[in-house]
N, CA, C and O of each residue as an XYZ file, in Angstrom:
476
protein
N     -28.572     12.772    -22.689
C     -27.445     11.911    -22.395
C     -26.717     12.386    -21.133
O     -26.361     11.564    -20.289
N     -26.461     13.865    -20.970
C     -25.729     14.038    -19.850
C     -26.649     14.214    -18.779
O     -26.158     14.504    -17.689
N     -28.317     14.054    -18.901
C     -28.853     13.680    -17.343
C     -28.636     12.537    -16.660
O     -28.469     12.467    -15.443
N     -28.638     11.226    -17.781
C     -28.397      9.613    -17.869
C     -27.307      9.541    -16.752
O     -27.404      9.239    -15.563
N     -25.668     10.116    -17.919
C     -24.686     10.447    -16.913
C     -24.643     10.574    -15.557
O     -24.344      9.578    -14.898
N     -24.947     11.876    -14.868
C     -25.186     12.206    -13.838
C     -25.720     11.430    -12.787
O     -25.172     11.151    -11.720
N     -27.198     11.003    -13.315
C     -28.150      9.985    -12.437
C     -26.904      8.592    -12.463
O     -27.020      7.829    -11.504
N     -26.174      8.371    -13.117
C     -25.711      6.865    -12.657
C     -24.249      6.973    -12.572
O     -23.490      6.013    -12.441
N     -23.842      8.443    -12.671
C     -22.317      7.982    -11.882
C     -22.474      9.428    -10.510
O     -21.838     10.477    -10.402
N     -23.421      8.935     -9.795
C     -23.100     10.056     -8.715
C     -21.928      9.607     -7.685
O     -21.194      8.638     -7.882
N     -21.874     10.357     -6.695
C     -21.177     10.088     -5.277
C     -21.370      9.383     -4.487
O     -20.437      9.005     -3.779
N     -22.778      8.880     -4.276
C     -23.125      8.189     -3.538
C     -23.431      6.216     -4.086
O     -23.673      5.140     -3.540
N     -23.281      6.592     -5.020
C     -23.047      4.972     -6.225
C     -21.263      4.896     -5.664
O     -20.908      4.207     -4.708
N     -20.551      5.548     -6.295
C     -19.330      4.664     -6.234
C     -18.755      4.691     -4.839
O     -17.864      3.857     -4.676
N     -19.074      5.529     -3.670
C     -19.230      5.142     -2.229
C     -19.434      3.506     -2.384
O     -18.629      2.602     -2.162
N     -20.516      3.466     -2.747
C     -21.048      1.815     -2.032
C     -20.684      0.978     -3.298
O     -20.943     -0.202     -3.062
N     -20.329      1.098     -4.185
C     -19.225      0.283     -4.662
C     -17.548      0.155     -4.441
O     -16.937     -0.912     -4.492
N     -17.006      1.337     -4.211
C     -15.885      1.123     -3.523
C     -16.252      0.432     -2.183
O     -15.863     -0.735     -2.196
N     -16.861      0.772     -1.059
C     -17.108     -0.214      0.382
C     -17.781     -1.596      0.070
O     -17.737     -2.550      0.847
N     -18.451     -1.605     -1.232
C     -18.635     -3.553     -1.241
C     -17.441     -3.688     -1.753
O     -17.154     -4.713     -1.136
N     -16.685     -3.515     -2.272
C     -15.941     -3.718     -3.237
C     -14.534     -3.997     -2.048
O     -14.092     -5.141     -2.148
N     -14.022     -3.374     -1.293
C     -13.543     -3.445     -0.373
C     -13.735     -4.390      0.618
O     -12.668     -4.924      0.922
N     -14.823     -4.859      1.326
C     -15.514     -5.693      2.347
C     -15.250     -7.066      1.560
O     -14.587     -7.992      2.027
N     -15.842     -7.065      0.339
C     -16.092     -8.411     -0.430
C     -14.564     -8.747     -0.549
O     -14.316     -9.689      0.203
N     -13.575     -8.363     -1.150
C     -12.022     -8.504     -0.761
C     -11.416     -8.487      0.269
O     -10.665     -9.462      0.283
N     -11.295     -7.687      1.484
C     -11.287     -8.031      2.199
C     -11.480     -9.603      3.120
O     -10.779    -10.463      3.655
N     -12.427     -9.389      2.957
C     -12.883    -10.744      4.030
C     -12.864    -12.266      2.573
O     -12.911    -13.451      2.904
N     -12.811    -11.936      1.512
C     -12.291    -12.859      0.561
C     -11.017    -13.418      0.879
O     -10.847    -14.634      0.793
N      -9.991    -12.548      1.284
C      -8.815    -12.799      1.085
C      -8.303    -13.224      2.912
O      -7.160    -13.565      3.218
N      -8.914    -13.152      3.430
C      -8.886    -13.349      5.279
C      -9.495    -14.569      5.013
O      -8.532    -15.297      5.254
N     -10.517    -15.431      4.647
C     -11.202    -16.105      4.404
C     -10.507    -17.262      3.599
O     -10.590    -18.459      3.872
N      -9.720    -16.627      2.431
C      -8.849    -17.604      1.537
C      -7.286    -18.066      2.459
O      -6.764    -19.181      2.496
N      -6.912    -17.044      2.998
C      -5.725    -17.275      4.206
C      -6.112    -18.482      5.025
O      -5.452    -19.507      4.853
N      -7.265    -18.485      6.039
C      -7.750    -19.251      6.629
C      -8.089    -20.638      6.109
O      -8.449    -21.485      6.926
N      -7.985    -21.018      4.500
C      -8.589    -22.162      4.350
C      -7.136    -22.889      4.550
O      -6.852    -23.925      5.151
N      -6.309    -21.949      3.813
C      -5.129    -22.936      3.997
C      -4.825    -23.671      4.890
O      -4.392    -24.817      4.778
N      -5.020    -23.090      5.828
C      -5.198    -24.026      7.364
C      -5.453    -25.658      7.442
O      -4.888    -26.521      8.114
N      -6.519    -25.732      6.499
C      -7.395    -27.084      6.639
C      -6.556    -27.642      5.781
O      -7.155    -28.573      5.243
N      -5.327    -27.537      5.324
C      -4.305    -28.122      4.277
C      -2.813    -28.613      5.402
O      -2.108    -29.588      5.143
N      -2.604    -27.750      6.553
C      -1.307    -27.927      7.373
C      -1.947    -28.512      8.738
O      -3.143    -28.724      8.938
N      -0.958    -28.705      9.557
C      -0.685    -28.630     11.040
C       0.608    -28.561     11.520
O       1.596    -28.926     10.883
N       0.613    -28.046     12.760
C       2.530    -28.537     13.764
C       2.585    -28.907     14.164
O       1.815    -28.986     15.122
N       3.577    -29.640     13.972
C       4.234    -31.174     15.315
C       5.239    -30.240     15.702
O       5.658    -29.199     15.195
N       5.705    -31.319     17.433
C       7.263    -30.753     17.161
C       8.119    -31.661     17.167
O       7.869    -32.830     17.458
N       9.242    -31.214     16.839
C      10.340    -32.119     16.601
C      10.504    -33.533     17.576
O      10.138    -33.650     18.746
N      11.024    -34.336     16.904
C      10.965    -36.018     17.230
C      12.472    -35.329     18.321
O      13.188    -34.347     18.125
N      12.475    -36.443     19.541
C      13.816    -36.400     20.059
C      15.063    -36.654     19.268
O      15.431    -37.828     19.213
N      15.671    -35.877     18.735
C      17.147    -36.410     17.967
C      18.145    -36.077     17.824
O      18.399    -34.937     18.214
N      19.203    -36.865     17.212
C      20.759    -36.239     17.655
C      20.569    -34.929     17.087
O      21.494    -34.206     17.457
N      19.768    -34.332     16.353
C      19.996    -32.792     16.312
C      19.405    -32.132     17.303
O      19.402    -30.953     16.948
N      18.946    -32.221     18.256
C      18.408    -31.695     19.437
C      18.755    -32.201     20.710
O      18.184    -32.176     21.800
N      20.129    -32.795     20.200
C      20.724    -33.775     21.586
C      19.718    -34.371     22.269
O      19.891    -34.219     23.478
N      18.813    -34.941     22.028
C      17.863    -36.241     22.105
C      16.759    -35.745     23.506
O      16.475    -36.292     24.571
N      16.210    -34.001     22.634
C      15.659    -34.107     23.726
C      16.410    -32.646     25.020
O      15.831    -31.692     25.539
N      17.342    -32.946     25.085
C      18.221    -31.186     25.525
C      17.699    -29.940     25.655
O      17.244    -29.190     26.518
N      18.061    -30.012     23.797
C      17.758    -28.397     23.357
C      16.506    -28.439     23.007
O      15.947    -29.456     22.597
N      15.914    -27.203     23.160
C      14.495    -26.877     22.852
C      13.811    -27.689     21.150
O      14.223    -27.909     20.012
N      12.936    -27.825     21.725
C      11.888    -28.761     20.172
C      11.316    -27.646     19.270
O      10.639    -26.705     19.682
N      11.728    -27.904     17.791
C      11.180    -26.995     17.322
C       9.810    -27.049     16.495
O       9.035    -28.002     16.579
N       9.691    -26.437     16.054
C       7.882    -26.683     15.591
C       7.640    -26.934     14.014
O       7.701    -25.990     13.226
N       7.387    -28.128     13.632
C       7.551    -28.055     12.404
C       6.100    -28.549     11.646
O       5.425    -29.555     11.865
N       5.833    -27.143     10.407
C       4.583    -27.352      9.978
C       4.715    -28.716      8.929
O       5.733    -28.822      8.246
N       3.830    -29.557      8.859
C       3.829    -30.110      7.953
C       2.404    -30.132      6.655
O       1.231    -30.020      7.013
N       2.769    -30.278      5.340
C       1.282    -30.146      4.487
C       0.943    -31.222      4.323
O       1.803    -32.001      3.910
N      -0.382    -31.720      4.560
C      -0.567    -32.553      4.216
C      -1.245    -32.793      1.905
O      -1.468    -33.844      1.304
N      -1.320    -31.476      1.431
C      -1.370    -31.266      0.277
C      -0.335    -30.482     -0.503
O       0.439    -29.636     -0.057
N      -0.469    -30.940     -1.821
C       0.988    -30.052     -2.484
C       0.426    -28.697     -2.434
O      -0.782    -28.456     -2.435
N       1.469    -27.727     -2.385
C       1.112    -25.960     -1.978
C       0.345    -25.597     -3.598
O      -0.509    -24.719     -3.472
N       0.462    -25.985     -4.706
C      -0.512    -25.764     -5.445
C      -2.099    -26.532     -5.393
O      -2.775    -26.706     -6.407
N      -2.378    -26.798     -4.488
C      -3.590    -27.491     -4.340
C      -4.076    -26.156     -3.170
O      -4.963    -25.311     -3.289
N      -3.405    -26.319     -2.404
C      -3.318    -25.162     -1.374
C      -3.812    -23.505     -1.787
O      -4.792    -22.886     -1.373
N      -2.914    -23.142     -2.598
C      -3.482    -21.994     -3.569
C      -4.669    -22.008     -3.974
O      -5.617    -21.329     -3.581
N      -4.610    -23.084     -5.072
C      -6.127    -23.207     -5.769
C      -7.357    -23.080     -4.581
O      -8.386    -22.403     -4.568
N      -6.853    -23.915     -3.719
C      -8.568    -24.138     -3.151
C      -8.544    -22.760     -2.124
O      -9.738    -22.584     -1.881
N      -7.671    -21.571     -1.318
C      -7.395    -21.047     -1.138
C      -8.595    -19.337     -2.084
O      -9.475    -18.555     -1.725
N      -7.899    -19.595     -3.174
C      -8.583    -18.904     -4.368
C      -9.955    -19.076     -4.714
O     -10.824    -18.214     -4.846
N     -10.020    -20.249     -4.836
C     -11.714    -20.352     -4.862
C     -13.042    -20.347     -4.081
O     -14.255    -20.269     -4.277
N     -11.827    -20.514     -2.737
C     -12.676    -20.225     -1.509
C     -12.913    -18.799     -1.255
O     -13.985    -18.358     -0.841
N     -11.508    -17.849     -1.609
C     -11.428    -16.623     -1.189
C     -12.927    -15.737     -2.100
O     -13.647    -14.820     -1.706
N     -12.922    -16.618     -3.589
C     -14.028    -16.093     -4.930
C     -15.268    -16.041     -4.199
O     -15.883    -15.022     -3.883
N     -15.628    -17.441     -3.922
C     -16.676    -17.460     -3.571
C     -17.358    -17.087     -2.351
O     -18.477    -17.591     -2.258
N     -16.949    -16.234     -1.241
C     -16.784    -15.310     -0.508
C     -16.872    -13.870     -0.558
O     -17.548    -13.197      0.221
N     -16.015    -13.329     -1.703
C     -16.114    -12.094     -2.478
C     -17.363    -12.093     -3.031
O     -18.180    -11.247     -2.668
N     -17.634    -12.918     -3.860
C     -19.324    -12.964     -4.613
C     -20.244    -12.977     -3.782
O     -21.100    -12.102     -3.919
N     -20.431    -14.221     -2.339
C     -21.152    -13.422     -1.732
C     -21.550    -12.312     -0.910
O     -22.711    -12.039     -0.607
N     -20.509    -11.687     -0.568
C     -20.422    -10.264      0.354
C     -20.743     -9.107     -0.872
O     -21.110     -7.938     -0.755
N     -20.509     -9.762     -1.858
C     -21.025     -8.455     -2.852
C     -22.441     -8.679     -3.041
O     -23.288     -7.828     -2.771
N     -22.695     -9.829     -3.506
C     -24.220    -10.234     -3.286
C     -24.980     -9.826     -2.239
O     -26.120     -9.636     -2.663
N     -24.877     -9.514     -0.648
C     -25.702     -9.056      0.255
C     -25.286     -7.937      0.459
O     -25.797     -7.466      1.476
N     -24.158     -6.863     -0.333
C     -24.119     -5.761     -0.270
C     -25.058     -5.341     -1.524
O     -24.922     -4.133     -1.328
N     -25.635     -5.378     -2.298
C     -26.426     -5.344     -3.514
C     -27.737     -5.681     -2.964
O     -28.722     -5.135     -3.462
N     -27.872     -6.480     -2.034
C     -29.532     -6.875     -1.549
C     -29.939     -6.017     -0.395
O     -31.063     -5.644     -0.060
N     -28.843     -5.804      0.100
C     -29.201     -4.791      1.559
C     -29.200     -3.454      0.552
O     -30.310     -2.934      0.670
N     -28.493     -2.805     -0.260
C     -28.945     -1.860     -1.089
C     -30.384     -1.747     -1.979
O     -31.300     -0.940     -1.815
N     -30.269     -2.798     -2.942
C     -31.776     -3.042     -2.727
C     -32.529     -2.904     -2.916
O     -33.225     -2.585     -3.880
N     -32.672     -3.441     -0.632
C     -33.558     -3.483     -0.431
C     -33.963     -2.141      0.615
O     -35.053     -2.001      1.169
N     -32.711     -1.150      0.728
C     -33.384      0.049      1.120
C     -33.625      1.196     -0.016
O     -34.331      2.174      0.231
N     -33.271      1.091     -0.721
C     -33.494      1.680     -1.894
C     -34.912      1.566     -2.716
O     -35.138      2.491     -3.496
N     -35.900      0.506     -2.614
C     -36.627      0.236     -2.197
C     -38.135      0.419     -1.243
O     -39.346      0.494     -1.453
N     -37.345      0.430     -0.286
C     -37.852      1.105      0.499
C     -37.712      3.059      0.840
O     -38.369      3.866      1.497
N     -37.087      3.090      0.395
C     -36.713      4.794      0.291
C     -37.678      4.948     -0.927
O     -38.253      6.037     -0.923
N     -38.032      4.029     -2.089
C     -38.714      4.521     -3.135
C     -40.436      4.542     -2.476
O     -41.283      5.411     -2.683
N     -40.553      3.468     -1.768
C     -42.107      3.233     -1.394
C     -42.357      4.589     -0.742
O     -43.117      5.444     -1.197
N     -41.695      4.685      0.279
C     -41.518      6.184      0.929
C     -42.422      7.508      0.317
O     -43.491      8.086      0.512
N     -41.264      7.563     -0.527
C     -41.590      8.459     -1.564
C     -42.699      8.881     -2.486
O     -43.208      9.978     -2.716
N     -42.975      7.333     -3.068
C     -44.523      7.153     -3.689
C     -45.340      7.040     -2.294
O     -46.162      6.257     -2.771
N     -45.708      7.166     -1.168
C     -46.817      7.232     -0.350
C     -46.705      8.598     -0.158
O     -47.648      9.349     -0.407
N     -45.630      8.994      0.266
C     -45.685     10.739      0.411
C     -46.317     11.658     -0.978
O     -47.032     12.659     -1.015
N     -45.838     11.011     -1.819
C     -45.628     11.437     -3.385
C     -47.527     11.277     -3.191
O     -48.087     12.371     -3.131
N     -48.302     10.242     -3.114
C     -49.505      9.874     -3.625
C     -50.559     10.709     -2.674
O     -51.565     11.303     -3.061
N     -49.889     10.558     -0.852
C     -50.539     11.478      0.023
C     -50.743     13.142     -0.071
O     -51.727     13.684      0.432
N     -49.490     14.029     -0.912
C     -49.497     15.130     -1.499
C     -50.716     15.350     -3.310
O     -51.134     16.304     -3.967
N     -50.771     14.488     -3.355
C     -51.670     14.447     -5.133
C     -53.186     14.660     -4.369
O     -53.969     15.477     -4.853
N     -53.615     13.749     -2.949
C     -54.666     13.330     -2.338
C     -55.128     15.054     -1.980
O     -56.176     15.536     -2.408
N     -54.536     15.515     -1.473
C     -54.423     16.748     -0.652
C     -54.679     18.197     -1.960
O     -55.159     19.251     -1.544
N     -54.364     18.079     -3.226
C     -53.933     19.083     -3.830
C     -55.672     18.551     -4.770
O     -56.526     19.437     -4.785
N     -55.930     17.603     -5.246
C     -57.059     16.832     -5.004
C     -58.423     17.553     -4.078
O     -59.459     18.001     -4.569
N     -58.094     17.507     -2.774
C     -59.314     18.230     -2.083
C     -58.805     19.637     -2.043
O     -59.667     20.445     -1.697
N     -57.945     20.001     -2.237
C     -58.273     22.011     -2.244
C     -58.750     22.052     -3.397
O     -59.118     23.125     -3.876
């Protein structure tokens, strides 16, 4: 039981789960910021007696074109499905060198048996 342990909570496992884990949030939440976008725009202010018609400087006003809980939601689900996949190609690029670090191993591993074989 405590070799099990060892082999699956080393240093180098929760490295690359803390950095997907990080990346996939990250850029989830940069990603979910950004959708909101596709929900607003700015005008600026119409000429009017509060701006002495035009005078004083125009100010910039965002308008939504969706209620801010629609905004959230789709925000959130955009940010999810973003997170899932950056964790997803952090898991495939792992892998797929992991993987390859194993083939490695078994050719070296099979080229040493070959050798011990002819002495």
């Amino acid at each position: 039981m405590t070799h099990y342990i060892k082999e699956t909570f080393t240093l180098h496992k929760f490295k690359r789960l803390i950095i997907g884990e990080t990346v996939g949030k990250f850029f989830s939440f940069l990603i979910g910021l950004l959708s909101i976008n596709l929900f607003t725009y700015n005008v600026l202010e119409r000429k009017d007696f509060h701006n002495l018609f035009g005078l004083l400087p125009r100010k910039e006003i965002v308008v939504h074109t969706a209620p801010h809980w629609v905004e959230l939601l789709f925000a959130a689900v955009i940010g999810f499905v973003v997170m899932e996949l950056f964790y997803f190609l952090i898991q495939l690029i792992n892998t797929r060198w992991m993987w390859e670090r194993s083939k490695r191993s078994y050719i070296s591993f099979k080229g040493k048996m070959k050798r011990k074989q002819i002495d």
